[in-house]
Z-matrix of the N, CA and C atoms (Angstrom, degrees):
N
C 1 1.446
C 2 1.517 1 108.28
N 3 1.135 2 94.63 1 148.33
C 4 2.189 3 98.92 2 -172.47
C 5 1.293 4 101.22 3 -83.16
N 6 1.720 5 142.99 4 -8.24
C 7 0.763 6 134.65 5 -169.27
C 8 1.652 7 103.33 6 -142.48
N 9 2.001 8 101.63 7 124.79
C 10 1.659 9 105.18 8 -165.32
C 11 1.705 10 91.75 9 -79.23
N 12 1.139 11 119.56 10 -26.75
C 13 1.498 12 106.04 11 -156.75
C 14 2.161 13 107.95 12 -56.61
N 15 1.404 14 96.79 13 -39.72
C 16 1.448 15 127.07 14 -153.06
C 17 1.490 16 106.59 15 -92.23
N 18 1.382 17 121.00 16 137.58
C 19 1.642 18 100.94 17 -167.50
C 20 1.399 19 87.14 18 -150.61
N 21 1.543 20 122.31 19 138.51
C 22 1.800 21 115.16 20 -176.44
C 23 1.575 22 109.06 21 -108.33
N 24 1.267 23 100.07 22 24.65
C 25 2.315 24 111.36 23 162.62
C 26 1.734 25 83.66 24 -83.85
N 27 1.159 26 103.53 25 102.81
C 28 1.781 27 90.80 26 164.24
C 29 1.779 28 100.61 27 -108.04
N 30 1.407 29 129.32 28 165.64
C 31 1.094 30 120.31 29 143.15
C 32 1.489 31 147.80 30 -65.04
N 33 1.260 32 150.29 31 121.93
C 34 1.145 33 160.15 32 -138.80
C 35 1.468 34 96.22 33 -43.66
N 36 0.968 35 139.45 34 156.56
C 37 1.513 36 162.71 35 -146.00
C 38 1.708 37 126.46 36 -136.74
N 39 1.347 38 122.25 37 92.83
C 40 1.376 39 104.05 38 -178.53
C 41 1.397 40 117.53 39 -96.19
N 42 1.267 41 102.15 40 169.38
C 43 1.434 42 114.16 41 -153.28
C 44 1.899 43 103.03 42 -58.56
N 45 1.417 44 112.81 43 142.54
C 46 1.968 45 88.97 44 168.61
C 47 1.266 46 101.57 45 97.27
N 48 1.212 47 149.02 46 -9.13
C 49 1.297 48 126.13 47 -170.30
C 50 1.544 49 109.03 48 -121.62
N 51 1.564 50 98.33 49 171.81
C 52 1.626 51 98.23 50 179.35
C 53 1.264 52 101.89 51 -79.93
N 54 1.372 53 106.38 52 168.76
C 55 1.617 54 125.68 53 174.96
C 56 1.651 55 103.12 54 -89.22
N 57 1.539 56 103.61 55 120.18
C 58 1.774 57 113.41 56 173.30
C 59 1.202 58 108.69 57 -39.27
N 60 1.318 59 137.78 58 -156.30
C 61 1.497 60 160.21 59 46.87
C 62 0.926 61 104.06 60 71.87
N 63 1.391 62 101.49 61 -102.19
C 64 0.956 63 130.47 62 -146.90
C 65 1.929 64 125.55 63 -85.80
N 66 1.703 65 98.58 64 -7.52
C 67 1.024 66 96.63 65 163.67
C 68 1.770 67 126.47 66 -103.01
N 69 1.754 68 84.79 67 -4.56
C 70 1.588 69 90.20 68 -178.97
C 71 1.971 70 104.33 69 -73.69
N 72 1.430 71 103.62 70 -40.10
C 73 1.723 72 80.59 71 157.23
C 74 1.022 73 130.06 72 -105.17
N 75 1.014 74 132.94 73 37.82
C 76 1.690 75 134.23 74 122.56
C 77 1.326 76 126.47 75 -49.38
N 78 1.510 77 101.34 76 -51.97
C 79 1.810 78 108.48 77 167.14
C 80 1.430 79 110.17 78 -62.51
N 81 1.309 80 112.73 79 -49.90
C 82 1.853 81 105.81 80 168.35
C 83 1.201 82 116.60 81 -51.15
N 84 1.296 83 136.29 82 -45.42
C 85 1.265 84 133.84 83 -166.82
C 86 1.815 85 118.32 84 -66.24
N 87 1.098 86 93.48 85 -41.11
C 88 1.445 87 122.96 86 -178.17
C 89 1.737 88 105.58 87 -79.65
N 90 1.309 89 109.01 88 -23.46
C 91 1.834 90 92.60 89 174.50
C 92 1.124 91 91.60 90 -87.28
N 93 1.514 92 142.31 91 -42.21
C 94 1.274 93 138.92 92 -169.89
C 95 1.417 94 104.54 93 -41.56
N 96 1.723 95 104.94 94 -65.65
C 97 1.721 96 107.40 95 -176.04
C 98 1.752 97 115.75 96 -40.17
N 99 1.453 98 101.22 97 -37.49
C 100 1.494 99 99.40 98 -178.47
C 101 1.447 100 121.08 99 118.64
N 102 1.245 101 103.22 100 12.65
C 103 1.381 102 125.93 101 177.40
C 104 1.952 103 114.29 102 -62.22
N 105 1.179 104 121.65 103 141.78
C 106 1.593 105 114.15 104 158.54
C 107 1.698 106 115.45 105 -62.89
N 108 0.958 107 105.27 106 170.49
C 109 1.667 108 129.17 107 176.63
C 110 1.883 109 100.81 108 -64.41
N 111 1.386 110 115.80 109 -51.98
C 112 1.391 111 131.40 110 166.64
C 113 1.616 112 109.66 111 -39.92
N 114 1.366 113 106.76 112 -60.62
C 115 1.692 114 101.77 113 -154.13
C 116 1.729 115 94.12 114 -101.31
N 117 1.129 116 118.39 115 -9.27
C 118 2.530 117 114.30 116 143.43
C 119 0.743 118 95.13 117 -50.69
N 120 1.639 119 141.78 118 -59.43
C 121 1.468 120 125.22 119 -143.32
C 122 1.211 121 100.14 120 -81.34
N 123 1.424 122 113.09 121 -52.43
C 124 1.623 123 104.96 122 -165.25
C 125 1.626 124 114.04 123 -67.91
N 126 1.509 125 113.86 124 -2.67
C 127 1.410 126 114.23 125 174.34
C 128 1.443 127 112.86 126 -91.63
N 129 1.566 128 109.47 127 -37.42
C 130 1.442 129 101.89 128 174.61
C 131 1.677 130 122.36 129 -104.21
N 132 1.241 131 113.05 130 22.02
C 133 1.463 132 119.79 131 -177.80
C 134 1.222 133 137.48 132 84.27
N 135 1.295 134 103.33 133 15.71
C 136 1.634 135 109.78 134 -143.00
C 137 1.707 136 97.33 135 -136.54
N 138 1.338 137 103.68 136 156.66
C 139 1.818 138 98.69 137 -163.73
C 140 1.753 139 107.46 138 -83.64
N 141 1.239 140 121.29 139 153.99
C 142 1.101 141 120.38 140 175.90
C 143 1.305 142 138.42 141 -49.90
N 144 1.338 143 107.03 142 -21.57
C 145 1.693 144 125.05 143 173.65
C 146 1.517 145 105.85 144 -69.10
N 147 1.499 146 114.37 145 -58.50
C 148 1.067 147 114.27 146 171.75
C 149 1.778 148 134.38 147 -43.78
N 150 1.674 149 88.15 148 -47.19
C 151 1.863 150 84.54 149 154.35
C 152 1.310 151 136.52 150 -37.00
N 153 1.637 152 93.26 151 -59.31
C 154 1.313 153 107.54 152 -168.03
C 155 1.288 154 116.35 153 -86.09
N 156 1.422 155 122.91 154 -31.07
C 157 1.644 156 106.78 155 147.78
C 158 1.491 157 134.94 156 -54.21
N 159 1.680 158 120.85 157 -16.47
C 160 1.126 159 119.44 158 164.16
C 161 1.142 160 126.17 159 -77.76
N 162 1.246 161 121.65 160 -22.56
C 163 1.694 162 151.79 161 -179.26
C 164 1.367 163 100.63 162 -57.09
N 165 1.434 164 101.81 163 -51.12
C 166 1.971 165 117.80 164 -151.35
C 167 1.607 166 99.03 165 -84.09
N 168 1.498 167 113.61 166 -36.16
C 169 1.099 168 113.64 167 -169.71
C 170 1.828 169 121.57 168 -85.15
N 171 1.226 170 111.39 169 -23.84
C 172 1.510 171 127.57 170 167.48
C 173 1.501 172 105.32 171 -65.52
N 174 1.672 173 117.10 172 -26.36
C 175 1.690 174 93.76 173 -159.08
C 176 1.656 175 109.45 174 -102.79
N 177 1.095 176 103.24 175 119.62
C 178 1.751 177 128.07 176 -166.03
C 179 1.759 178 100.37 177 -24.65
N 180 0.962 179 133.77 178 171.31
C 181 1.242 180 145.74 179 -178.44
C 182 1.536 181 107.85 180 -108.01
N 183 1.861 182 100.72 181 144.72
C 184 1.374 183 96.23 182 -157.87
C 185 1.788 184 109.88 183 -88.53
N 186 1.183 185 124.95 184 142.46
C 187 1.356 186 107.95 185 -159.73
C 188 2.139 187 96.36 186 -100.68
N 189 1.037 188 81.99 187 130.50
C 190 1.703 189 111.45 188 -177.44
C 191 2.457 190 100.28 189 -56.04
N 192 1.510 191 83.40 190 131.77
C 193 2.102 192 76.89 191 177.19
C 194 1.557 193 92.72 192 -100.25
């Protein structure tokens, strides 16, 4: 992994909760690499919606000319 802080062994996940730390950069790390929304989740445990609502919501807003 390109990044020591961030590690995608997460522990099992229950249903309902927020995403740590430590998995929100995991999901960063991993879009960087170039990964889909599909194969974050299945690396960090977590359902695909959730990716991709975390995805959608980090990326800055586009500014209007």
């Amino acid at each position: 992994m390109a990044h020591p802080k961030y590690s995608t062994k997460m522990a099992e996940r229950k249903k309902g909760q927020h995403l740590r730390m430590e998995e929100r950069g995991a999901i960063k790390v991993l879009e960087k690499q170039g990964l889909g929304a599909r194969a974050i989740a299945r690396a960090t445990g977590c359902a695909p919606t959730t990716v991709t609502n975390k995805l959608r919501r980090d990326t800055p807003a586009r500014k209007s000319t």
